[in-house]
ZAFIVEX-151500 format. One record per atom (N, C-alpha, C): chain; atom name; residue in one letter; x, y, z. Coordinates in Angstrom, 1 decimal, padded with zeros to 4 digits, always signed. Example, Ala and Ser with C-alpha at 12.3 -4.5 7.8 and 13.67 -1.06 7.14 Angstrom:
// ZAFIVEX-151500
(node 'A', 'N', 'a', (+013.2, -005.7, +007.8))
(node 'A', 'CA', 'a', (+012.3, -004.5, +007.8))
(node 'A', 'C', 'a', (+013.2, -003.3, +007.8))
(node 'A', 'N', 's', (+012.8, -002.2, +007.1))
(node 'A', 'CA', 's', (+013.7, -001.1, +007.1))
(node 'A', 'C', 's', (+012.9, +000.0, +007.9))
//
This chain:
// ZAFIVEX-151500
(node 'A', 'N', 'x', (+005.3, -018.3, +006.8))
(node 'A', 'CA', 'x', (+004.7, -018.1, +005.6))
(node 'A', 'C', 'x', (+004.7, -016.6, +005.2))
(node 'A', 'N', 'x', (+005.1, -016.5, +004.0))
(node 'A', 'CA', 'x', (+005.3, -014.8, +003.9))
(node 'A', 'C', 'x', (+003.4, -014.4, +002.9))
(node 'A', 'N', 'x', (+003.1, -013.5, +003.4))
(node 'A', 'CA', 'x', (+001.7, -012.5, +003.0))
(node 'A', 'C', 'x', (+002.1, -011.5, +002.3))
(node 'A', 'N', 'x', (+001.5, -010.9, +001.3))
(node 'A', 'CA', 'x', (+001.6, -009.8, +000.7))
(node 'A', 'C', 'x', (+000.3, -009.2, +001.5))
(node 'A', 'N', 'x', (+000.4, -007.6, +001.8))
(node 'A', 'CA', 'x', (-000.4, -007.0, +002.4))
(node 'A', 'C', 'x', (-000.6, -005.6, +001.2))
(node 'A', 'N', 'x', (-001.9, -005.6, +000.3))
(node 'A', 'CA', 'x', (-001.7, -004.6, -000.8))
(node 'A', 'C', 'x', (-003.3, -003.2, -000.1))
(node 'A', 'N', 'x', (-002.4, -002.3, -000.3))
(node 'A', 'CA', 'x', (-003.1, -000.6, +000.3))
(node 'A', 'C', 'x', (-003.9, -000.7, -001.0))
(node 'A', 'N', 'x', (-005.1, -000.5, -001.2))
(node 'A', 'CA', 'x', (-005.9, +000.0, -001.9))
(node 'A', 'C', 'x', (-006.7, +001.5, -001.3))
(node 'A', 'N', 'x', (-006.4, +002.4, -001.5))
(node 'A', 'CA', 'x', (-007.2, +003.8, -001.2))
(node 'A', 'C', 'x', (-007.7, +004.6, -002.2))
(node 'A', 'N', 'x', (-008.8, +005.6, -002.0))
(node 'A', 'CA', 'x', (-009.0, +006.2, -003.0))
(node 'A', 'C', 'x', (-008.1, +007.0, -003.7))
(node 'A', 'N', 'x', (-008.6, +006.7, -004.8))
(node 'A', 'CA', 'x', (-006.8, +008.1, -005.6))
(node 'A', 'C', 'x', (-007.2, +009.6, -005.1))
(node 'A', 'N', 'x', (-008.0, +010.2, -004.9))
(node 'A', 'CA', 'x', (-008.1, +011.2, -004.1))
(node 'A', 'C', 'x', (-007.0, +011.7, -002.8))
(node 'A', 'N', 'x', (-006.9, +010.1, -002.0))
(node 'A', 'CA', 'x', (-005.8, +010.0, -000.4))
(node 'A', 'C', 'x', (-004.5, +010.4, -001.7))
(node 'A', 'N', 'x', (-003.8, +010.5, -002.9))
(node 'A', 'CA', 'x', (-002.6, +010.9, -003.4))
(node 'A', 'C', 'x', (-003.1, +011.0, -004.4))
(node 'A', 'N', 'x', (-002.7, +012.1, -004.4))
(node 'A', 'CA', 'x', (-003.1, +013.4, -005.6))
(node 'A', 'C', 'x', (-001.7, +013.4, -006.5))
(node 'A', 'N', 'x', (-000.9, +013.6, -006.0))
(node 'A', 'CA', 'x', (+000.8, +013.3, -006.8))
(node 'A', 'C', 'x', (+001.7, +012.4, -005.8))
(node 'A', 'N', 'x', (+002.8, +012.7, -006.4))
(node 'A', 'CA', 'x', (+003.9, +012.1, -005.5))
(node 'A', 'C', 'x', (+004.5, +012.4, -004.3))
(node 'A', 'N', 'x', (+004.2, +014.2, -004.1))
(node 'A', 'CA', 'x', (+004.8, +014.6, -002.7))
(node 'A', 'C', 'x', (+003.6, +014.3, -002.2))
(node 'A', 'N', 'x', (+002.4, +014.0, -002.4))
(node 'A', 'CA', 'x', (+001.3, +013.2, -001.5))
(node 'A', 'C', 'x', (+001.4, +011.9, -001.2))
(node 'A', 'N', 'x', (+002.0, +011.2, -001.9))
(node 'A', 'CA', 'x', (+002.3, +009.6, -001.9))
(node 'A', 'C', 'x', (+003.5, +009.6, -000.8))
(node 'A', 'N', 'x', (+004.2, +010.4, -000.9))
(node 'A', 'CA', 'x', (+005.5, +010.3, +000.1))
(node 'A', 'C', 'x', (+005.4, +010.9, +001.1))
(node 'A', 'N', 'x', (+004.2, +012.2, +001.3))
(node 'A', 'CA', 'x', (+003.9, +012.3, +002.4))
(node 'A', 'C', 'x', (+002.7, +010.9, +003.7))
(node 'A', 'N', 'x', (+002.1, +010.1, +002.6))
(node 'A', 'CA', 'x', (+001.2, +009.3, +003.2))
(node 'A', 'C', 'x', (+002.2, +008.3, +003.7))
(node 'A', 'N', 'x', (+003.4, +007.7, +002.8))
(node 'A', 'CA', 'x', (+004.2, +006.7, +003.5))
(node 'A', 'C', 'x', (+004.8, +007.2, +004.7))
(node 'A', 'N', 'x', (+004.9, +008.6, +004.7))
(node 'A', 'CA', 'x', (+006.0, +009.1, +006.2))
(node 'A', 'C', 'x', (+005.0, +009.5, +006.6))
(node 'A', 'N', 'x', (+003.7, +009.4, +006.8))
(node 'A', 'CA', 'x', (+002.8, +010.1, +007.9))
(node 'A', 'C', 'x', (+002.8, +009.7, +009.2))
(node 'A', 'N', 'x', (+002.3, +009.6, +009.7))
(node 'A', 'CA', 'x', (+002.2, +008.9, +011.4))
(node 'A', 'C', 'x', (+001.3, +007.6, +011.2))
(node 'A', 'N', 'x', (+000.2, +007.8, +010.8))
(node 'A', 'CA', 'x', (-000.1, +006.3, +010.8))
(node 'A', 'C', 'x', (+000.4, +005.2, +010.2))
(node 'A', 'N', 'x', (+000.9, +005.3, +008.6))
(node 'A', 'CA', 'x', (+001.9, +004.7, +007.9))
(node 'A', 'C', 'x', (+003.0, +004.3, +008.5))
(node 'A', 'N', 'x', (+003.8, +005.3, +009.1))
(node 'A', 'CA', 'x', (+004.8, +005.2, +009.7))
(node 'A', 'C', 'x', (+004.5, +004.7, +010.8))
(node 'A', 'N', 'x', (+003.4, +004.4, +011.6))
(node 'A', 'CA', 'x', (+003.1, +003.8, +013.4))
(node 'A', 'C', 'x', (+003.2, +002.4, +012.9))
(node 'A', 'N', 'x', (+002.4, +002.4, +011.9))
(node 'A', 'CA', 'x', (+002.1, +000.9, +011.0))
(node 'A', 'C', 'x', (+003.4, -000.2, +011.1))
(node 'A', 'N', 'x', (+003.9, +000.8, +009.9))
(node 'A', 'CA', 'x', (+005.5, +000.0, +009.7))
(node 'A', 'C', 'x', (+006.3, +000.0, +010.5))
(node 'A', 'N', 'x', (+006.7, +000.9, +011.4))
(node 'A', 'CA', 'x', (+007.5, +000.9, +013.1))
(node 'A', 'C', 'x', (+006.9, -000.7, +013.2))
(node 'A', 'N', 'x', (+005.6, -001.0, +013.6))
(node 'A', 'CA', 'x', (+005.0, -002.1, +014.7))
(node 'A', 'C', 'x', (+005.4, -003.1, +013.7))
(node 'A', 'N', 'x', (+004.9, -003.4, +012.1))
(node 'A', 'CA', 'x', (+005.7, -004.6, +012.1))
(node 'A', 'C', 'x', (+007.3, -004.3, +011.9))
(node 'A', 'N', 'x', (+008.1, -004.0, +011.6))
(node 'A', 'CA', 'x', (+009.3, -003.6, +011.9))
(node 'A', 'C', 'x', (+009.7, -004.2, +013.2))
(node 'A', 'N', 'x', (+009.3, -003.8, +014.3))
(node 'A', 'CA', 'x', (+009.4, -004.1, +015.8))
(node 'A', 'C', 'x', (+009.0, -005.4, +016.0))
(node 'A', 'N', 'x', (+007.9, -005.9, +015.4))
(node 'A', 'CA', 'x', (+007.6, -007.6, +015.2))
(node 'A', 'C', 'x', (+008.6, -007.9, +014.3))
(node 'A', 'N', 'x', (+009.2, -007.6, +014.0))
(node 'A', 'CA', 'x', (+010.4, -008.8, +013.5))
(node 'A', 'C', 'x', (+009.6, -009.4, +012.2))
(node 'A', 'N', 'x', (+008.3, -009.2, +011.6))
(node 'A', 'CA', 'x', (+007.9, -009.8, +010.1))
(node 'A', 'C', 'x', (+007.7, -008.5, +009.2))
(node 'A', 'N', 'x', (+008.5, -007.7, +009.0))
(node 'A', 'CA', 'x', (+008.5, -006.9, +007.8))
(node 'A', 'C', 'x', (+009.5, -007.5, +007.0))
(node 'A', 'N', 'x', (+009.1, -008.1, +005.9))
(node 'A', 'CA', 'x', (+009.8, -008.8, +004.9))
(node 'A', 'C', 'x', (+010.7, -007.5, +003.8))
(node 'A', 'N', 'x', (+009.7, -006.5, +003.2))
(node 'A', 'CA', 'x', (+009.4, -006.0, +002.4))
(node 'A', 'C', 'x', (+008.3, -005.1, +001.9))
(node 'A', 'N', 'x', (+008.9, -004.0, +001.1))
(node 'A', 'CA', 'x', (+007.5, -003.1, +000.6))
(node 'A', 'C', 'x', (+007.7, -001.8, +000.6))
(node 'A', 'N', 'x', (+006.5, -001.5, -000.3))
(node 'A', 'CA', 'x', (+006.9, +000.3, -001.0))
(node 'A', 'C', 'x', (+005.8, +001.2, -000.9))
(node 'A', 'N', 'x', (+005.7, +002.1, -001.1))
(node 'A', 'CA', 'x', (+004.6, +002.7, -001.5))
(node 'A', 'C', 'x', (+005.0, +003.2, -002.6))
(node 'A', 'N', 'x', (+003.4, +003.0, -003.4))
(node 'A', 'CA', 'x', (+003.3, +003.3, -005.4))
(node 'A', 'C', 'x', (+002.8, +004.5, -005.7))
(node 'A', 'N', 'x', (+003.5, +005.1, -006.6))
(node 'A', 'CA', 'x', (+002.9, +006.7, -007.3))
(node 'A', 'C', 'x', (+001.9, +006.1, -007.8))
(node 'A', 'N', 'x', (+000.9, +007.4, -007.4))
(node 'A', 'CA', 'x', (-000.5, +007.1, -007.9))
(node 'A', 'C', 'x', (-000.9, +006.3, -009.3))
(node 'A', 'N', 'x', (-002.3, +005.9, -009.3))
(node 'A', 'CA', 'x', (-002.7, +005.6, -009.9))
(node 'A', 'C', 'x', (-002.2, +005.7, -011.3))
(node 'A', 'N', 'x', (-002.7, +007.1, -011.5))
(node 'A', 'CA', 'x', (-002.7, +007.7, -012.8))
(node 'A', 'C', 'x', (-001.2, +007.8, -013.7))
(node 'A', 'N', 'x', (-000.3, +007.8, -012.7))
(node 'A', 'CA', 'x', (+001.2, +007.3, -013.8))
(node 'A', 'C', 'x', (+001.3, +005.9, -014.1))
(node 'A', 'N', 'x', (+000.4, +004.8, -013.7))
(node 'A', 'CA', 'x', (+000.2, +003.7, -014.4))
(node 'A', 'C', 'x', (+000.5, +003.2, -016.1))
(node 'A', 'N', 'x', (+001.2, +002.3, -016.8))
(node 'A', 'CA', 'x', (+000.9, +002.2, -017.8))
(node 'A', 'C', 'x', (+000.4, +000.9, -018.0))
(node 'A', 'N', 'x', (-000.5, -000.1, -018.6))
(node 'A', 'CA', 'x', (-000.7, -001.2, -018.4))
(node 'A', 'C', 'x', (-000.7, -002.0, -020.3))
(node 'A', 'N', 'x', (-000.3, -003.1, -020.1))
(node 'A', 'CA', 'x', (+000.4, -003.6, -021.3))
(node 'A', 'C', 'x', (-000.5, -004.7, -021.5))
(node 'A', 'N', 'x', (-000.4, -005.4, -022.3))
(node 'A', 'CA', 'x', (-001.2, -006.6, -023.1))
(node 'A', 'C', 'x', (-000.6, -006.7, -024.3))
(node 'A', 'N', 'x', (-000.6, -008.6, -024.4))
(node 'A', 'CA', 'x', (-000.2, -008.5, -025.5))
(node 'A', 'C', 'x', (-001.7, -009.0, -026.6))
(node 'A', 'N', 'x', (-001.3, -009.5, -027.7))
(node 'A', 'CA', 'x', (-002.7, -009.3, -028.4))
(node 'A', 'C', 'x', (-002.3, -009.7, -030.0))
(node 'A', 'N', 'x', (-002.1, -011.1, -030.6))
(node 'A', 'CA', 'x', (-001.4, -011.3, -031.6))
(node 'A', 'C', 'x', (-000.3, -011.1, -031.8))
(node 'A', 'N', 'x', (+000.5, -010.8, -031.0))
(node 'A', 'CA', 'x', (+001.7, -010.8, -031.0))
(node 'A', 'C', 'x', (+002.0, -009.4, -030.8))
(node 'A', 'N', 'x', (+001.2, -008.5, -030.3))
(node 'A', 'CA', 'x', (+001.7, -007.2, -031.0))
(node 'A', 'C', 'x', (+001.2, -006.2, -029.0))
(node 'A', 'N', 'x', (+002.2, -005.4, -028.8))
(node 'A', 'CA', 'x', (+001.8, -005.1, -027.8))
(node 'A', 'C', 'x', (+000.7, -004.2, -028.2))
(node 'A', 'N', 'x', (-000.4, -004.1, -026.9))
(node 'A', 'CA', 'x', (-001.5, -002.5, -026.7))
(node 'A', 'C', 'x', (-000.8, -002.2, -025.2))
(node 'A', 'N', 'x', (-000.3, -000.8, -025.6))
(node 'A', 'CA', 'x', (-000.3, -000.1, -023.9))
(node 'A', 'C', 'x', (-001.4, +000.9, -023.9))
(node 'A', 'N', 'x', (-001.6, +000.9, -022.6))
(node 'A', 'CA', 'x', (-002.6, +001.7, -022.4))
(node 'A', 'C', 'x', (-002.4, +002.9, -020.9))
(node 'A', 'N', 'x', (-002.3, +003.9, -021.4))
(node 'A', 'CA', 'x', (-002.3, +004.7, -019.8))
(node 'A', 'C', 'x', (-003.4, +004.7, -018.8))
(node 'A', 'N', 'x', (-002.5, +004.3, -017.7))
(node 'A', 'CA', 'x', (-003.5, +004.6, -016.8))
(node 'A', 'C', 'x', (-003.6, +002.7, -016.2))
(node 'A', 'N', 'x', (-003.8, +002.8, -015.1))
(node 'A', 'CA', 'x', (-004.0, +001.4, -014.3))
(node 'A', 'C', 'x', (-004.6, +000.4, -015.0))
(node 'A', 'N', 'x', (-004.8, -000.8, -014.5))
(node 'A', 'CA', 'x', (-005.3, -001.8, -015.4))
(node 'A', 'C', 'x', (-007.0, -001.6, -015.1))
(node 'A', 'N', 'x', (-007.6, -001.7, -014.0))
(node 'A', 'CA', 'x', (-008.8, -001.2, -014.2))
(node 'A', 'C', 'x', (-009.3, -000.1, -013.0))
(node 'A', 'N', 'x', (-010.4, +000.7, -013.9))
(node 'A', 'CA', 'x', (-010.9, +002.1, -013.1))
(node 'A', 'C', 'x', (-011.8, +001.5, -012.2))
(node 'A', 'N', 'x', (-011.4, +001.8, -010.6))
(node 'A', 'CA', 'x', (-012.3, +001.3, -009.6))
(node 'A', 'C', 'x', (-011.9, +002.5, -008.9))
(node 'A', 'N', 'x', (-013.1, +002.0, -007.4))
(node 'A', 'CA', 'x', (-013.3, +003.7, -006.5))
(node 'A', 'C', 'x', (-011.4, +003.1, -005.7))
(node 'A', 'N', 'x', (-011.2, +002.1, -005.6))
(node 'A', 'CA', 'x', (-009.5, +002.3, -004.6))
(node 'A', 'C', 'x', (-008.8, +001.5, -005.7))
(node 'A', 'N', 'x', (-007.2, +002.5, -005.6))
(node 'A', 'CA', 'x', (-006.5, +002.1, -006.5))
(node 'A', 'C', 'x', (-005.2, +001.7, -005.7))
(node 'A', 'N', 'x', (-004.7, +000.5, -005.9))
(node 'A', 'CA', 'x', (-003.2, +000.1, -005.1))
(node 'A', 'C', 'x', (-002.5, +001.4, -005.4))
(node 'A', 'N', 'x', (-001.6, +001.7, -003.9))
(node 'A', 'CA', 'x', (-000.8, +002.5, -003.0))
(node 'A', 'C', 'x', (+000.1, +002.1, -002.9))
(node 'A', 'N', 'x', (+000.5, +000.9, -002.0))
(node 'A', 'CA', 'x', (+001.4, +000.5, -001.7))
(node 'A', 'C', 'x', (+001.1, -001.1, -001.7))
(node 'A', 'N', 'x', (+002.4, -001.0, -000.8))
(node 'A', 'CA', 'x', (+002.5, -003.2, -000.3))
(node 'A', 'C', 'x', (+003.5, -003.3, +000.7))
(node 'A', 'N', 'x', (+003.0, -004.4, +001.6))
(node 'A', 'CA', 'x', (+003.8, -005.1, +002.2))
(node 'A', 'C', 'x', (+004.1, -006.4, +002.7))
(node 'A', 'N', 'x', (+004.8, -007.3, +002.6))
(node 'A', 'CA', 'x', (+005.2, -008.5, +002.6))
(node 'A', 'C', 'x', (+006.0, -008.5, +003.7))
(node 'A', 'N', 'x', (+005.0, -009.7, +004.6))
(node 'A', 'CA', 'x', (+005.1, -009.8, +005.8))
(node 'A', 'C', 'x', (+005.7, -011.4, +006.2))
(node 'A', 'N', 'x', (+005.9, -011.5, +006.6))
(node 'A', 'CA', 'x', (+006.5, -013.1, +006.9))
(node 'A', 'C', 'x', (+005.7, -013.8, +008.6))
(node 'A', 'N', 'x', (+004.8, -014.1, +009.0))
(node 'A', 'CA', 'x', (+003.9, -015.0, +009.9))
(node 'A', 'C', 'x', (+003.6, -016.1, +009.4))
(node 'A', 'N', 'x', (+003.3, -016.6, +011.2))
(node 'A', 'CA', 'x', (+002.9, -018.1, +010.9))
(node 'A', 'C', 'x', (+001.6, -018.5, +010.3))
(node 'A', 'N', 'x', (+000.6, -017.8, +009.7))
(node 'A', 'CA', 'x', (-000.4, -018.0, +008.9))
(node 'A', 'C', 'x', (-001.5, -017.2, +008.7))
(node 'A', 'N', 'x', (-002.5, -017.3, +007.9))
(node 'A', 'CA', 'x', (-003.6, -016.5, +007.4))
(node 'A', 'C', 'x', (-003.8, -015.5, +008.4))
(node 'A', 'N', 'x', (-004.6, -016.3, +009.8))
(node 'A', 'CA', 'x', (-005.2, -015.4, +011.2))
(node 'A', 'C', 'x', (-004.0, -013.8, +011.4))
(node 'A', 'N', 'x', (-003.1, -014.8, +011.6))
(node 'A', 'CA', 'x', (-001.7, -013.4, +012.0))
(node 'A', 'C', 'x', (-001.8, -012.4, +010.6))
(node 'A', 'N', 'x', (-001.9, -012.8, +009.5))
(node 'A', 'CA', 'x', (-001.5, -011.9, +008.3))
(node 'A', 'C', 'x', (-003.2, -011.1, +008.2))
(node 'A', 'N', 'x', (-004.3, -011.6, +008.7))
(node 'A', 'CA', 'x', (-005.3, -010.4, +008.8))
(node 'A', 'C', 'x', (-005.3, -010.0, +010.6))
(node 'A', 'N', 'x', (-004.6, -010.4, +011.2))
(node 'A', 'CA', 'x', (-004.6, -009.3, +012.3))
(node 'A', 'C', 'x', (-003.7, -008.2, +012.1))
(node 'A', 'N', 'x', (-002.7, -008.4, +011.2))
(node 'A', 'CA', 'x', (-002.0, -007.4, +010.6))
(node 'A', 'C', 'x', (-002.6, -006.5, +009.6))
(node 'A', 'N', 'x', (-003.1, -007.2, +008.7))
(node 'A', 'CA', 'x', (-003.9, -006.3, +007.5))
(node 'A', 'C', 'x', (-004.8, -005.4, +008.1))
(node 'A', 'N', 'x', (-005.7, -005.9, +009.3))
(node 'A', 'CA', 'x', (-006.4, -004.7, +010.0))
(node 'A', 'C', 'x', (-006.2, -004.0, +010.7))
(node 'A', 'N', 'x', (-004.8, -003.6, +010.9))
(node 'A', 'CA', 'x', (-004.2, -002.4, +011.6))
(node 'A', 'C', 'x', (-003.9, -001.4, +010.1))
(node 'A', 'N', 'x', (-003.8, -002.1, +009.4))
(node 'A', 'CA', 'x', (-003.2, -001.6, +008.3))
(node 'A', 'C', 'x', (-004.3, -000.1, +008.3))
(node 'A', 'N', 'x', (-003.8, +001.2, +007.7))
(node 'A', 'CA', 'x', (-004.2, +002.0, +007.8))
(node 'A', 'C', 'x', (-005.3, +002.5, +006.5))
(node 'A', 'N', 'x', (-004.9, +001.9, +005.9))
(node 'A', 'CA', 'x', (-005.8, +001.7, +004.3))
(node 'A', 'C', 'x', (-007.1, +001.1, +005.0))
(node 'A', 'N', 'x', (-007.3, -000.1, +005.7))
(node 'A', 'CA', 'x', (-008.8, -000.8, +006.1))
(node 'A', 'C', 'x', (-009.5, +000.3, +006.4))
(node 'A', 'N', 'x', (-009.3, +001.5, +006.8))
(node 'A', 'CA', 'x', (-010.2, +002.4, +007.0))
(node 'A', 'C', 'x', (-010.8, +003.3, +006.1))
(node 'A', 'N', 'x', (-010.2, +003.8, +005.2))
(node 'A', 'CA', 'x', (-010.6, +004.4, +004.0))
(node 'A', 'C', 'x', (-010.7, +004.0, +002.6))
(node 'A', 'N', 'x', (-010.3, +002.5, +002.9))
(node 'A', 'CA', 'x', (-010.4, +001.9, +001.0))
(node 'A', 'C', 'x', (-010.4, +000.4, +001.7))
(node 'A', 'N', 'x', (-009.4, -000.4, +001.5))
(node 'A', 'CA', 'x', (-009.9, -002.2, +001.3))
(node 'A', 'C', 'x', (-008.0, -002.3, +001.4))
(node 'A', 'N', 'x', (-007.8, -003.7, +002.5))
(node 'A', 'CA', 'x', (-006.4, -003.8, +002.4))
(node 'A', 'C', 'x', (-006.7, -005.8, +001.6))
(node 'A', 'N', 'x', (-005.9, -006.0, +000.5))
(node 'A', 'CA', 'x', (-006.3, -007.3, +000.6))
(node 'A', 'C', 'x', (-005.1, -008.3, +000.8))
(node 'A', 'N', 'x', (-005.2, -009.4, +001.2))
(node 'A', 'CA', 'x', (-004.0, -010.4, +001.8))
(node 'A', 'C', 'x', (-003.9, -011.7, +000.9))
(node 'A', 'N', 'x', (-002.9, -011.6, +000.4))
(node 'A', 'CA', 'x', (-002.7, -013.0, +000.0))
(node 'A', 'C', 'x', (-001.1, -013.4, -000.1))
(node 'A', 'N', 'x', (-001.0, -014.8, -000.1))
(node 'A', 'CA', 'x', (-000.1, -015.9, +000.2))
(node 'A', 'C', 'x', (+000.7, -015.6, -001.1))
(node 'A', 'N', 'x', (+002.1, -015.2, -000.5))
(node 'A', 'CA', 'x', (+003.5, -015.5, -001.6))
(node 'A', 'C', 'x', (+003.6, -016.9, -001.8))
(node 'A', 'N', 'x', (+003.9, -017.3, -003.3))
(node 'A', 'CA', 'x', (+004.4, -018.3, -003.7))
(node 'A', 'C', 'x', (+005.9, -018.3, -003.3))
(node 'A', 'N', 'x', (+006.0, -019.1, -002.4))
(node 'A', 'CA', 'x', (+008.2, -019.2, -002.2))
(node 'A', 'C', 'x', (+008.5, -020.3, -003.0))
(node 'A', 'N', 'x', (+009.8, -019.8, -003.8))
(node 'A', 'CA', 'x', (+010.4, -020.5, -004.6))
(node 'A', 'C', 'x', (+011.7, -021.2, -003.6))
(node 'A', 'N', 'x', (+011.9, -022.6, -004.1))
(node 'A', 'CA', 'x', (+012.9, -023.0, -003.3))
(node 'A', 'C', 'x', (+014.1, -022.2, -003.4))
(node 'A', 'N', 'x', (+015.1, -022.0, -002.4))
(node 'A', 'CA', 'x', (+015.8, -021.6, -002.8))
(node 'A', 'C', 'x', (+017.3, -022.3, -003.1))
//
């Protein structure tokens, strides 16, 4: 069963983008991703320019509203993601709690819909 695993941290942890690229190649990030890498369930996954280059869209009568900036202002804003492939929920939060975000913001897990293929 494949998990999405989404980084929420404060936008303070990336301030720009050489911060965002330094957090994904850091050591803990990088210890992170090595171990599932090495487990054989790293499906997939990125790390996101901050918050604040967000644009978020709606439609509304037919007529688009964009709006700068994330969809909503909270204290942790998604970072990254990763999509993991295990045999079920238990495995995909023993993984989310290594995840290095659980310590400074909130990692949350949920189940990919797989399309047949």
């Amino acid at each position: 069963m494949q998990y999405i695993i989404m980084n929420y941290t404060p936008p303070a942890d990336h301030p720009d983008a050489d911060a965002v690229k330094a957090a994904a190649d850091g050591e803990l990030w990088g210890a992170y991703t090595r171990a599932l890498v090495d487990a054989g369930i790293l499906v997939g996954g990125e790390a996101l320019h901050p918050s604040h280059t967000a644009t978020t869209l709606r439609m509304a009568n037919g007529q688009r509203e964009v709006q700068d900036g994330p969809y909503a202002a909270t204290k942790e804003q998604l970072g990254g993601f990763y999509v993991i492939d295990v045999p079920d929920l238990d495995a995909a939060l023993e993984w989310a709690a290594r995840n290095p975000a659980a310590s400074s913001g909130a990692v949350e897990v949920r189940p990919v819909i797989m399309r047949d293929a």
